[in-house]
C-alpha positions in Angstrom: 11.3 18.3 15.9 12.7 15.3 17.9 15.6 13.1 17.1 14.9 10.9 13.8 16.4 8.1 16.3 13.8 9.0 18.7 12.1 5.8 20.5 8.2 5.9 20.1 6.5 7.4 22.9 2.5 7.5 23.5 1.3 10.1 21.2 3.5 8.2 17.9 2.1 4.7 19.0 -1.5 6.1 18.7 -0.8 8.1 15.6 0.3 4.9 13.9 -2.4 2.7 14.9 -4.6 5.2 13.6 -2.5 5.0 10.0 -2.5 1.2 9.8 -6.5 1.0 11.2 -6.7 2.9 8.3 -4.9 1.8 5.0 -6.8 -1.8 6.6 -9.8 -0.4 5.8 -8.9 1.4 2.9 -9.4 -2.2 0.4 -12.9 -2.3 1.7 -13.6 1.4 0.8 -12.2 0.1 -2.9 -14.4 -3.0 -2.7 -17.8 -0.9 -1.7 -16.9 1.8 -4.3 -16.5 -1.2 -7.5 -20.4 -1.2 -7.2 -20.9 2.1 -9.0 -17.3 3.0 -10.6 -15.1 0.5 -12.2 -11.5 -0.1 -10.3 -9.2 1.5 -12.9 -11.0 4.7 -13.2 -11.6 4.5 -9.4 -7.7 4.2 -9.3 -7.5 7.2 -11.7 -10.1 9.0 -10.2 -8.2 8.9 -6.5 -4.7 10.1 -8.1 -6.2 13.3 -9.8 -7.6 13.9 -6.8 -4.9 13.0 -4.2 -2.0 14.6 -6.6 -3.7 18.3 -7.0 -4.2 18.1 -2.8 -0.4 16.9 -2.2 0.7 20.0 -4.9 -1.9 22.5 -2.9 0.0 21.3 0.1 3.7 21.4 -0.9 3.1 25.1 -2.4 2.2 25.8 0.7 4.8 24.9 2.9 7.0 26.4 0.4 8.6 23.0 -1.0 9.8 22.9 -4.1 8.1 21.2 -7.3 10.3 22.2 -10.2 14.0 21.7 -9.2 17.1 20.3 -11.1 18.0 17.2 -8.9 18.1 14.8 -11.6 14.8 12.9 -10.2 12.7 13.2 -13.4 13.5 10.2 -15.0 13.3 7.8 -11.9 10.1 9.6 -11.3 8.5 8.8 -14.0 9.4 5.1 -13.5 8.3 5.2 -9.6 5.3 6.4 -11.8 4.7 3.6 -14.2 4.9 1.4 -11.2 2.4 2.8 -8.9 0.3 2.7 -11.6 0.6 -0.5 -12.2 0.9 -1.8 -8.8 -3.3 0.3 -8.3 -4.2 -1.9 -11.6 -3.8 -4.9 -9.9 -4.8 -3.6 -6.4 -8.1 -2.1 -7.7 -8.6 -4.8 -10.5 -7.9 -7.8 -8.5 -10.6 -6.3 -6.0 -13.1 -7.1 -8.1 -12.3 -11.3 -7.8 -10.9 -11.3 -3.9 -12.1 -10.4 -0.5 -11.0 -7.3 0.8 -10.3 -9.2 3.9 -8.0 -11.5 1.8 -7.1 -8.5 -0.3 -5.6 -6.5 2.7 -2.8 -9.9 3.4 -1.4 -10.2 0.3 -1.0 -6.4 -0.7 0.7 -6.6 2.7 3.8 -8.9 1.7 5.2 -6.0 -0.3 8.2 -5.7 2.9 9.5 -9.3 1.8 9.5 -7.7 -1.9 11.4 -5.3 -0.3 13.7 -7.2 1.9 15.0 -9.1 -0.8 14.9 -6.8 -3.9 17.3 -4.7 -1.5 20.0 -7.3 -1.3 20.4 -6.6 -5.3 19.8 -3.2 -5.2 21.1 -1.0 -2.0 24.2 -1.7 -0.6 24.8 -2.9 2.6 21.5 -4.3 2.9 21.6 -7.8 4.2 19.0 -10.0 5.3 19.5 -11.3 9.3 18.3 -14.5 11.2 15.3 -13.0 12.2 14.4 -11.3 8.9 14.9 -14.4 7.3 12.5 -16.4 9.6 10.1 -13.5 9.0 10.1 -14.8 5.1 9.4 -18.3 5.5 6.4 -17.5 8.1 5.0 -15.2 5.5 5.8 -17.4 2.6 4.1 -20.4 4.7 1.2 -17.9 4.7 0.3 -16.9 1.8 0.9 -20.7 1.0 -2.2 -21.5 3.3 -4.1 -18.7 1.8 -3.6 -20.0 -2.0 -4.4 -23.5 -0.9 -7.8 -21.8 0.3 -8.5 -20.2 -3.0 -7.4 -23.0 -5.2 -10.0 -25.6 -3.6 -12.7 -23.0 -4.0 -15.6 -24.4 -6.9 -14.8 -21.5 -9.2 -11.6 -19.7 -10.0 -12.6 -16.4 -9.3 -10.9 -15.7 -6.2 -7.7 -17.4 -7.0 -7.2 -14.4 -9.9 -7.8 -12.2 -7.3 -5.4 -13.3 -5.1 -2.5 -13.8 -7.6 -3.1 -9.9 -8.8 -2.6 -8.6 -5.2 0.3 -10.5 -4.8 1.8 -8.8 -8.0 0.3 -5.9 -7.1 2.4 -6.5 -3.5 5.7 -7.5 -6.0 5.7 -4.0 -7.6 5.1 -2.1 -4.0 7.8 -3.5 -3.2 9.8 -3.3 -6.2 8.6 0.6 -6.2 10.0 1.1 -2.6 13.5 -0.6 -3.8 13.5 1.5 -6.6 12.7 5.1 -4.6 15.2 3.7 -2.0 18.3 3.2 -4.6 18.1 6.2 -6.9 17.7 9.9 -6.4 14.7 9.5 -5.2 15.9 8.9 -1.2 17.3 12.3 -1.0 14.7 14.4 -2.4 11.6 15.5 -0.6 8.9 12.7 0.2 5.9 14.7 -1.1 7.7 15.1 -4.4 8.2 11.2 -4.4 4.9 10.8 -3.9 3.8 13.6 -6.2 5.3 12.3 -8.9 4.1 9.0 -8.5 0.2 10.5 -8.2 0.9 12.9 -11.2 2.2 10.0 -13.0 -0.5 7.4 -12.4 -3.2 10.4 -12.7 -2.5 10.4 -16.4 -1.8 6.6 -16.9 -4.7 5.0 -15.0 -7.8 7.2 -17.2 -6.0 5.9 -20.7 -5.4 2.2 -19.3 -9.3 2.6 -18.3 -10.1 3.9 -22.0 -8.2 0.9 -23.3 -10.0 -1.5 -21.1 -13.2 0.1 -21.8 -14.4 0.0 -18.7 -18.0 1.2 -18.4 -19.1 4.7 -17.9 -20.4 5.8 -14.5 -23.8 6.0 -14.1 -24.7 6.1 -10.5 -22.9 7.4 -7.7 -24.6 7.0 -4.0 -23.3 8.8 -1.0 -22.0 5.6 0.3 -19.6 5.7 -3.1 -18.5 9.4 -2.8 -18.0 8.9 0.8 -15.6 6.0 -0.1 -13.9 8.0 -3.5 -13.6 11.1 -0.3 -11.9 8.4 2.4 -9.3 7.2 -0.8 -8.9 10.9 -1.5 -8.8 13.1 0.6 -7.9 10.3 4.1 -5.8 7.6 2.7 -3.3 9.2 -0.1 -3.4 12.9 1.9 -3.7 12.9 5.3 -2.0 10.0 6.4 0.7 9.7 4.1 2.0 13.2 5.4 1.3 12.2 9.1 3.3 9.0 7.7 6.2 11.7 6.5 5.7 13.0 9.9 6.5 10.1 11.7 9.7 9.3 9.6 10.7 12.9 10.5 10.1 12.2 14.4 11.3 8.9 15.5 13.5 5.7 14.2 11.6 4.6 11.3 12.8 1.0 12.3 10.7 1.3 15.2 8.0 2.5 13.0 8.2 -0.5 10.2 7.6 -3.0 13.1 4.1 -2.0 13.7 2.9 -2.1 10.1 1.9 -5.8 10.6 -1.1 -4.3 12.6 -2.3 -3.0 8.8 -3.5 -7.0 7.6 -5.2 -7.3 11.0 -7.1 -4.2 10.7 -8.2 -5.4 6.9 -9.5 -8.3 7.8 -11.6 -7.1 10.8 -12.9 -4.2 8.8 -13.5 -6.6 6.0 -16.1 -9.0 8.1 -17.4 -6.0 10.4 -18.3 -3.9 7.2 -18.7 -6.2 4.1 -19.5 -9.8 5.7 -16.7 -12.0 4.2 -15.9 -14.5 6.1 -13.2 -15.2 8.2 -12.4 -18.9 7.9 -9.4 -20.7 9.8 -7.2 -20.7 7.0 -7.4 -16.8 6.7 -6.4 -16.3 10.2 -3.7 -18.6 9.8 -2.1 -17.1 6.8 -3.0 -13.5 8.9 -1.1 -14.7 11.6 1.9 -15.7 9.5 2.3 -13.2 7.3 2.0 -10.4 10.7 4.5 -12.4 12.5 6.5 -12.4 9.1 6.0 -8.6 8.6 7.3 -7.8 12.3 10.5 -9.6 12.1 11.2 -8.4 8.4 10.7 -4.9 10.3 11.8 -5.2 13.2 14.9 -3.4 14.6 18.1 -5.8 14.6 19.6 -4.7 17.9 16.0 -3.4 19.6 
């Protein structure tokens, strides 16, 4: 294992391009798979799957499930979160552009940046940081300004639930990083919060009654796999990887390559167009999301 300090070298750069080419793509594999499953039980439907694969996993590398280290509680509310947080995500999909989607779930760091100055002591915000949150505020400025001129009011709701959606990410990420949460194992953080939501997200569905599935096409079940199986399995553990190798400052800094990513994927693969304003709030919101990350003395 190398040092957790450990500067990136050429097979880490290529493993986390590979992570944020992927979660970019991941809101269009939501978006195609709204045509034949609705997005709550879609939510539901990835979290029962993804939770009894990150269990599988864990009992085989031998880490613990059931242990007294006084996690349950701010488990369960890491939980209630996610869930809500893959409401918004899969329900706001169904008003927005994956494209436009992929931005605005991406603000979550400024979430972050500045629930932390409440939360986790001896986190401050610094010059560069704080230019990072007016860029990305400027941003998503442009992008509402886009939505709000639109004839109907369709994508405006979509793009006010990702930002919530992006509010409680980040509020989840505060919350994980100030309790007992930071000192347990990852995959049991992110067990509970799939075990959690697995149960949640079906009832919220029932409650919404969302309709049944009907039809499920191979382009569908390849999409419910990619959620599965790709996005909340594999790369989340190469993701715990990475923290485990090398300087996770280092590692924050390339996550504003995620939005680009999105929005490519979402004009390569689903046609939405990619007007002037969009790249402007893209470029505003990346350059936000690499100062908020990036290292203070690099």
């Amino acid at each position: 294992m190398k040092n957790k300090n450990a500067a990136l070298d050429v097979k880490g750069i290529i493993l986390l391009i590979i992570l944020c080419a992927s979660w970019g793509l991941n809101q269009v594999a939501i978006k195609v798979a709204i045509q034949d499953i609705p997005p709550i039980i879609q939510a539901g439907i990835r979290s029962i799957g993804s939770a009894i694969l990150v269990l599988i996993w864990m009992k085989l590398c031998s880490i613990p499930v059931l242990t007294k280290d006084k996690s349950l509680f701010w488990g369960i509310l890491a939980g209630l979160l996610f869930s809500a947080e893959f409401i918004f995500i899969y329900w706001g999909l169904n008003f927005t552009n994956a494209s436009r989607a992929v931005i605005f779930i991406n603000t979550s760091p400024f979430a972050v940046a500045i629930g932390a100055q409440f939360f986790i002591p001896g986190e401050n915000i610094n010059k560069s940081q704080a230019i990072g949150l007016c860029l990305a505020f400027i941003g998503i400025l442009i992008a509402f300004n886009e939505s709000i001129n639109l004839p109907t009011k369709q994508m405006l709701i979509g793009d006010i639930m990702l930002t919530i959606a992006a509010i409680i990410w980040g509020a989840t990420t505060v919350l994980i990083k100030a309790s007992p949460l930071a000192v347990i194992a990852p995959s049991k953080t992110l067990l509970y919060q799939l075990a959690v939501s697995a149960v949640v997200l079906p009832i919220v569905s029932i409650i919404f009654r969302e309709p049944q599935i009907e039809t499920l096409s191979i382009l569908t079940f390849g999409s419910i796999f990619y959620q599965i199986f790709w996005i909340a399995f594999i790369t989340y553990i190469a993701w715990f990887w990475l923290i485990s190798n090398y300087a996770v400052s280092r590692l924050a800094s390339f996550t504003f390559l995620t939005p680009i990513f999105g929005v490519i994927a979402g004009a390569l693969f689903l046609n939405e167009q990619i007007t002037i304003y969009l790249l402007c709030a893209l470029f505003l919101v990346g350059s936000g999301i690499y100062l908020v990350n990036r290292p203070e003395n690099p």
